[in-house]
C-alpha positions, 0 to 999 in steps of 0.5 A: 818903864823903859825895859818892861817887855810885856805887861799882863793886863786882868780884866774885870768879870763881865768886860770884854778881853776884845775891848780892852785889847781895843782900847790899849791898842787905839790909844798906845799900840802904834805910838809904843809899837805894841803887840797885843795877844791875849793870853791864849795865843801867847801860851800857844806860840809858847807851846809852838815854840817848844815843841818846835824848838826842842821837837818834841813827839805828841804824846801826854807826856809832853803835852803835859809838861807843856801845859804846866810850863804854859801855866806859869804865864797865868790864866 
């Protein structure tokens, strides 16, 4: 896969998200230049982004709507 920019990875109930991210990141992150963020952060700099972007004031409306967008990038 040449053109993928990002790859969504769901780990099993019971395996830890922080070794998962070890273990890609040990054996393909400086070989394929990969950033590994779980899904939180990502939604946050998502959120961040926003906000930022279109400045938005921090009120419910906005959070909510931020919020729902977020969700699209799933859990």
């Amino acid at each position: 896969m040449r053109d993928a920019d990002a790859f969504l990875v769901k780990v099993q109930p019971g395996v830890a998200p922080a070794a998962v991210q070890k273990l890609i990141d040990g054996q393909y992150g400086v070989r394929r230049r990969l950033t590994i963020q779980p899904n939180a952060a990502v939604k946050a700099q998502a959120v961040a982004g926003a906000t930022q972007a279109f400045d938005l004031p921090d009120d419910d409306y906005s959070v909510t709507l931020i919020e729902r967008l977020a969700a699209h990038t799933g859990p």
